[in-house]
N, C-alpha and C positions, 0 to 999 in steps of 0.2 A: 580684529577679525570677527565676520557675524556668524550668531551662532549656525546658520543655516550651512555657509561656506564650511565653516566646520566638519558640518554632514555629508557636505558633499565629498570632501577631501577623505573622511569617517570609509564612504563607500568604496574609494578608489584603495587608500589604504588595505581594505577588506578584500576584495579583487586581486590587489599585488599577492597578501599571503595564501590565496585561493591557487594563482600562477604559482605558485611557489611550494606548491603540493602541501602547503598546512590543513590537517584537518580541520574541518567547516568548524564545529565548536571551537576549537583553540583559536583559531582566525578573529573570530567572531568575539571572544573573550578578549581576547588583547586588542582588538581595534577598538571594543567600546571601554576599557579602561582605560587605553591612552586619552584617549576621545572626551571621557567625562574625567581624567583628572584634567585638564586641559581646561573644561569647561569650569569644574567646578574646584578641583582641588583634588590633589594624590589622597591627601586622606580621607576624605568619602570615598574615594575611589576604593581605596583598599576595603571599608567596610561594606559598602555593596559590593564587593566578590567574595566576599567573605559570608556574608550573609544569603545570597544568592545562592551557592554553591549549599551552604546548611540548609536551608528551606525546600530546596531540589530534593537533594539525601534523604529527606526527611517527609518528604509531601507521601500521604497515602495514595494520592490520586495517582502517581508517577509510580506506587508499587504496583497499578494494575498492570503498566507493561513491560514491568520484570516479570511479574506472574504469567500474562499471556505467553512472554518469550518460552518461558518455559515449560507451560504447558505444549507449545507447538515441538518444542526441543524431544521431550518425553513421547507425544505421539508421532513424529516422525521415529524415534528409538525402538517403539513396539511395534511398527510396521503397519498402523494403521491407514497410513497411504496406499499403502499396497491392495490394500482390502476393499477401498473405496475403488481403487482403479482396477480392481476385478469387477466389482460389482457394476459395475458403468459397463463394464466390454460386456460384461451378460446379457444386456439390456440394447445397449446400441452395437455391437462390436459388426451384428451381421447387416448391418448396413453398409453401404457404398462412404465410404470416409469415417463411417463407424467409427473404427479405433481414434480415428481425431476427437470428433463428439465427445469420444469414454476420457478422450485424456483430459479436454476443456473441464466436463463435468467435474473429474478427478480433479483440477486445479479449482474448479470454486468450492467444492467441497473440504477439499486441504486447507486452501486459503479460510475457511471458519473458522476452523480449529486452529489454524498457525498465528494467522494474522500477520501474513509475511509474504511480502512478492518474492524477495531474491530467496526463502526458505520453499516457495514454492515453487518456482523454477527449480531450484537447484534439484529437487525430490523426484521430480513428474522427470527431468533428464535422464534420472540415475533410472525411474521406472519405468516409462514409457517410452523412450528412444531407443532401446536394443530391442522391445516389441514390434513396434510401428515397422522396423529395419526390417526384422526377421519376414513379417509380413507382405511385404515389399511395397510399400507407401514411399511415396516421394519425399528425399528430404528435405523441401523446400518446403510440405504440405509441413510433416513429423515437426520440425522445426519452429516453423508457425504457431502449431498451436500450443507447443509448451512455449514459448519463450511471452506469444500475447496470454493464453491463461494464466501463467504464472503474476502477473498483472493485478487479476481477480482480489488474488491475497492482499491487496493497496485499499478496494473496497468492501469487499463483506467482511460483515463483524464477526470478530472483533478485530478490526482492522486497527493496526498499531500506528500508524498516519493521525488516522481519524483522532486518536486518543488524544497523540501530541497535539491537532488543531485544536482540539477543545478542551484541556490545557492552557495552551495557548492565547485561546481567546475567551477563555471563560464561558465554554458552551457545555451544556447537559449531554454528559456523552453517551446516554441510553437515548437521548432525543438524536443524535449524532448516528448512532448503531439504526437507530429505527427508520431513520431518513435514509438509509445506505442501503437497507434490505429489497428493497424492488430494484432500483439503476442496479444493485448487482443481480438478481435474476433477470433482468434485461438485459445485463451485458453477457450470461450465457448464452441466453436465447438467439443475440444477432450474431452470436459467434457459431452457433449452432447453424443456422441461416449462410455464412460466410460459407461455410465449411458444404455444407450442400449445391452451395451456386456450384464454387468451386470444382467438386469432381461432377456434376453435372454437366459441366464444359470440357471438364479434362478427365475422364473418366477412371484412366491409367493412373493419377494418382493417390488414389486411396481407394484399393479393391476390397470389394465386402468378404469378411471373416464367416466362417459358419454361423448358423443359428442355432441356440442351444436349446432344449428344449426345456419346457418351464418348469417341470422338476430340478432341472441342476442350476436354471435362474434364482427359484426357491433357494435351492441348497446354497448359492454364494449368497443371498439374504441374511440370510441365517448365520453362516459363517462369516459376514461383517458388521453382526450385532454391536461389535468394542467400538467402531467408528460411529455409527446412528446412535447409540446410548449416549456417548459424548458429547456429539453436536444436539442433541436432542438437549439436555439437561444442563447443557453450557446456556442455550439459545432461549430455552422455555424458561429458566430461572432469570433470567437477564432480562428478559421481554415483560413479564407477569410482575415483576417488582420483588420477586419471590429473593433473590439474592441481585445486590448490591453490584457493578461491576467488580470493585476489588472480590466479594465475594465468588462471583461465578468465576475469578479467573483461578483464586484459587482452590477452587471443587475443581474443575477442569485440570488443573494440576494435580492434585490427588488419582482424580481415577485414571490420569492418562499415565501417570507414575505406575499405578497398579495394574492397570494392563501390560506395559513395558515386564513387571514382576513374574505375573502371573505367566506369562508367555515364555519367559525363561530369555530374556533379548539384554536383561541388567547385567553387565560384570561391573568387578571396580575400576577398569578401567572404561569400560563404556559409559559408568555413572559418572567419573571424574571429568571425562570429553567433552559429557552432553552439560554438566554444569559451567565451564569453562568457556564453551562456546555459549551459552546463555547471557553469563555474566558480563561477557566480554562484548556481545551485542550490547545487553543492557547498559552498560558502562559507556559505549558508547553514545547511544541517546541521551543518557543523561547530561555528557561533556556538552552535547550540541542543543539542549535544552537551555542549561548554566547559561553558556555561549549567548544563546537568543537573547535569555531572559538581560544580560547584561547589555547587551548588544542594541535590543529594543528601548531600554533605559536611555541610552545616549539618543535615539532616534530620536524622543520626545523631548528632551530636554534641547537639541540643537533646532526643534521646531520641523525639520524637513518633508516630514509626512503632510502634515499641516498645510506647508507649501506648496507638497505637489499635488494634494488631493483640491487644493482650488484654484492651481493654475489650469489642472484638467477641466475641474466643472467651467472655467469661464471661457474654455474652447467652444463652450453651448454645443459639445457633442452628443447625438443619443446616446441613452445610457446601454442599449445593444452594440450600439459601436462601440464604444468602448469596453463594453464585456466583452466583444470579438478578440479586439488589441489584446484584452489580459489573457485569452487563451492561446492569440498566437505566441504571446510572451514568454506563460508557462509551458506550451511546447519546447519551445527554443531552448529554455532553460533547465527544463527537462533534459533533454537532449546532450546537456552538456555536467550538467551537475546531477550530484545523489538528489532524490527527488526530494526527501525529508529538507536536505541544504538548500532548496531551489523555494521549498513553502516558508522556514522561517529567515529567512533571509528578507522575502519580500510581504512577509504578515505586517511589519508596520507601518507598511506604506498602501498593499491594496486592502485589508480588511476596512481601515476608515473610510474609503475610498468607495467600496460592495456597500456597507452601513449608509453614507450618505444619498448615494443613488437611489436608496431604499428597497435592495435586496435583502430578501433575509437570513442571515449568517448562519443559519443551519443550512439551507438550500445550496450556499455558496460550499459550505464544507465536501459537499457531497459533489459537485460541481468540481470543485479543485483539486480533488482527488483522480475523478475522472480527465482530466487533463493531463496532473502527473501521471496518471497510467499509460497515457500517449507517449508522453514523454521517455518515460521506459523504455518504449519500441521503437524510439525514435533516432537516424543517424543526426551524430556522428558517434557518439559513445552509447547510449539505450542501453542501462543498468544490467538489465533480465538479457539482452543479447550478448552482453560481456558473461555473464555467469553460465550464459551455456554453453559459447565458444571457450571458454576454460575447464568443463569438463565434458565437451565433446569437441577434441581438437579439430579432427577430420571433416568436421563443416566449416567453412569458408563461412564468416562474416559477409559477406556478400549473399550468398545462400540463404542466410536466416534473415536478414532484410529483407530480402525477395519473397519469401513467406511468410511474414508478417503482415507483408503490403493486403491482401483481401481482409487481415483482424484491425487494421488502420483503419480504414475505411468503415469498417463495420461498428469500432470506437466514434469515429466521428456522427455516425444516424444516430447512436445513443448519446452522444452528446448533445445534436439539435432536439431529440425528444427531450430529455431532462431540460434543453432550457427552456424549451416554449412550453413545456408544460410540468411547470414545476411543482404541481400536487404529485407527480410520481415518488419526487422525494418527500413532500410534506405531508401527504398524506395518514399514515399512519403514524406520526408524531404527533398530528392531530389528533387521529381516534383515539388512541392511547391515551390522551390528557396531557401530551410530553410539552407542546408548543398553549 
């Protein structure tokens, strides 16, 4: 049997324990040991999962996204989401969909500090949804914009995606953060944009809140000093070269820890939870790391990637056509899988694939991030739709698709801007010296 058929058998295998609700790492683990003791022998097999599995554990570069998780775990515990989505309602709240605005804002700004879509969904639900309610905002509007912001936390740094691709694929993950920082101020901006057509046409669903007057905009400034110190000193030490990412993740740990302290928000059971649920994230990525890393191993040795990266080029398709096909791809696959499962499942086959067409594999990072963020909002499963119909029952899944549909649409203009003009992302990789 050739190695290729192998692979292909490799993929279907993989797919069965996918149907079969194995998680993506353990799937992914067992398919490529079967796969490469097959190819080469049980006993290599057993020492690269052996090995694999110590180098993960062990990698400092993989401590930066236990530290980030954590650092997001700690600022969601001190309330400093809260703080940020006051301060947005100061600011926009008396506008006509205002409070959507404050909440989008509030999810990119979480999202910097989290580096977590389903951590920022799940936050902006708990904060934002009995607001918007009380106010009398449409649920379809309320629902929209946390489930598509919540999204945001996929790509602004330090976005935990971003880390695993470059990882991954051996990319500079400060040139990774630097290339991510515009497409994610572009993707508030058009969401901002959405959000204005929207009650423009439909006036009734998002009525404007009072306006405050700038003394007490001042005064929430001021009183959200713990959130802007953090993100300020996460973001300027990271950018400046000043600290290291593992370093800036954990000072960002430290002070978001001490805020949590200082606020009085720590018990031992609050600290036991929020370490637990970190771990247990972390723990997670790193099963589905191992998983790749093993899993990619077999890819290469059965040749498959190889194969199908020049049976594509000798279809003599543009290489925009075929970028298209990979987004509609990653939609669908989004749509259906965790989006982390949907990137390294198919890193070994389209990253060679981006590389030979002669895109540049920072631009692409930032690129396929932006796809999986579609994918999130996307039927029939759409990750951030599932996390907020389980802790807001009372909306119909129906509901919250239906109000996502104008942040779709508004994904997709920043999608065609980032491709056609790909200094948005490379831009500042370049000034900086990153690229």
């Amino acid at each position: 049997m050739s190695p290729v058929l192998i692979g292909i058998l490799g993929l279907i295998l993989l797919f069965v324990f996918i149907a079969l609700h194995v998680p993506i790492g353990v799937a992914m683990g067992i398919t490529g040991f079967i796969t490469i003791g097959y190819l080469i022998g049980f006993e290599p097999a057993y020492g690269l999962f052996g090995a694999e599995g110590r180098s993960v554990v062990t990698s400092e570069g993989l401590a930066v996204v236990a530290s980030f998780i954590l650092m997001g775990a700690f600022a969601n515990l001190s309330g400093l989401a809260q703080d940020l989505y006051r301060l947005a309602y100061a600011f926009f709240g008396h506008l006509r969909g205002g409070l959507a605005i404050a909440t989008v804002g509030a999810c990119g700004g979480f999202g910097s500090v989290s580096g977590s879509s389903i951590a920022t969904t799940a936050t902006m639900t708990r904060i934002a949804l009995p607001e918007m309610a009380e106010r009398g905002y449409s649920p379809m509007l309320s629902a929209g914009s946390i489930a598509a912001g919540g999204t945001l936390g996929m790509l602004i740094p330090p976005s935990i995606v971003m880390i695993i691709y470059g990882i991954l694929t051996e990319q500079f993950i400060i040139a990774l953060f630097a290339a991510a920082l515009i497409p994610g101020l572009l993707s508030i901006v058009v969401y901002f944009i959405a959000i204005r057509v929207l009650v423009f046409v439909k006036p009734e669903m998002g009525p404007p809140g009072p306006k405050l007057p700038w003394s007490e905009r001042l005064k929430i400034l001021r009183a959200s000093w713990g959130v802007l110190t953090l993100a300020v000193i996460v973001s300027v030490g990271l950018y400046t070269g000043v600290f290291s990412p593992a370093e800036s993740a954990s000072v960002g740990v430290v002070i978001a820890f001490l805020f949590a302290l200082f606020r009085k928000k720590i018990t031992w059971n609050s600290f036991l939870e929020t370490l637990i649920d970190a771990a247990s994230t972390t723990g997670m990525i790193y099963v589905i790391i191992i998983g790749a890393h093993i899993f990619s191993f077999f890819m290469t040795l059965s040749g498959l990637p190889e194969t199908i990266v020049s049976s594509i080029e000798d279809l003599g398709l543009n290489k925009y056509i075929i970028l298209i096909l990979l987004y509609i791809m990653f939609i669908i696959l989004g749509s259906i899988f965790d989006t982390v499962a949907a990137m390294v499942i198919t890193l070994p086959f389209v990253y060679p694939l981006i590389v030979n067409l002669g895109f540049d594999p920072i631009w692409w990072g930032v690129i396929n991030v932006i796809v999986m963020e579609i994918g999130m909002i996307t039927p029939p499963i759409g990750m951030n739709v599932f996390v907020m119909h389980g802790m807001a029952k009372h909306l119909p899944i129906t509901t919250i698709f239906k109000g996502i549909a104008p942040f779709a649409g508004a994904d997709l203009v920043r999608l065609a801007l980032v491709t056609c003009f790909p200094a948005l992302a490379l831009w500042l990789p370049n000034l900086w010296g990153y690229l």
